[in-house]
C-alpha positions in Angstrom: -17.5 0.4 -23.8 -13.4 -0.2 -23.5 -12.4 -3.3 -24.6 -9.8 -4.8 -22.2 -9.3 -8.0 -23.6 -5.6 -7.4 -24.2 -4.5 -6.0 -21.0 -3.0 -8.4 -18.4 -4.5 -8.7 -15.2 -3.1 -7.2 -12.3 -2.0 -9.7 -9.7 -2.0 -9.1 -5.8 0.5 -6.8 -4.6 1.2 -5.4 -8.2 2.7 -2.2 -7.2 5.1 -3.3 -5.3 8.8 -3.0 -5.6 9.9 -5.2 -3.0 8.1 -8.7 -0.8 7.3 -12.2 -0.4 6.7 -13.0 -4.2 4.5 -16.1 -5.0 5.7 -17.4 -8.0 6.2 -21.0 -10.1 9.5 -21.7 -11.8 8.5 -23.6 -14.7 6.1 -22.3 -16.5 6.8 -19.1 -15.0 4.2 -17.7 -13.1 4.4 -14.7 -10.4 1.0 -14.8 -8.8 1.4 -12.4 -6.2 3.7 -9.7 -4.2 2.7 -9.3 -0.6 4.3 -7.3 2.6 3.6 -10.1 4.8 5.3 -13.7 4.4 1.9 -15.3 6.2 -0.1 -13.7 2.9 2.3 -15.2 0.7 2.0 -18.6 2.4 -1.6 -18.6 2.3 -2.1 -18.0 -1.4 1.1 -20.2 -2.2 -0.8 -23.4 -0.4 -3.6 -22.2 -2.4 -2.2 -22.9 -5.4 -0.4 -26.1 -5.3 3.0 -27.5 -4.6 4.0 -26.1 -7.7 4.3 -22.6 -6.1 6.6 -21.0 -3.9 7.7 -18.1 -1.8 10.5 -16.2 -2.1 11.4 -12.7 -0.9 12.9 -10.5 -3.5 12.2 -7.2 -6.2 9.4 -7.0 -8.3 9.2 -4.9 -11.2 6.3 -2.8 -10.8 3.4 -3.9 -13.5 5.0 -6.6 -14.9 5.9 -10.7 -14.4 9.0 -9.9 -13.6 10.7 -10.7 -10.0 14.3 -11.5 -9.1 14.6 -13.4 -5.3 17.4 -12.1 -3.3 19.3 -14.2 -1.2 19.5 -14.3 2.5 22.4 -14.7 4.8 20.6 -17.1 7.8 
């Protein structure tokens, strides 16, 4: 049997490049990437008040996601 002890595990929306990332600022935490900002939402209020949604680019496979800014 593999050991998988050391791998991370893979959070929602992992192989996405680009959507509504759930994340917490400090400690960092990316919870999620979803298509849909009503997924997003729903996990977010899930979590706490801690977390929040931003759109923006995820780095496929990893913790990393940069928000992008909106012109509203």
């Amino acid at each position: 049997m593999t050991d998988l002890g050391d791998l991370p595990l893979a959070i929602p929306g992992d192989m996405l490049k680009e959507g509504w990332g759930v994340v917490r600022e400090r400690p960092w935490h990316l919870a999620g990437v979803f298509a849909s900002s009503i997924d997003a939402e729903a996990l977010a209020e899930k979590l706490g008040p801690t977390y929040t949604v931003k759109y923006g680019e995820h780095d496929v496979g990893s913790p990393d996601f940069v928000s992008k800014t909106t012109n509203a």
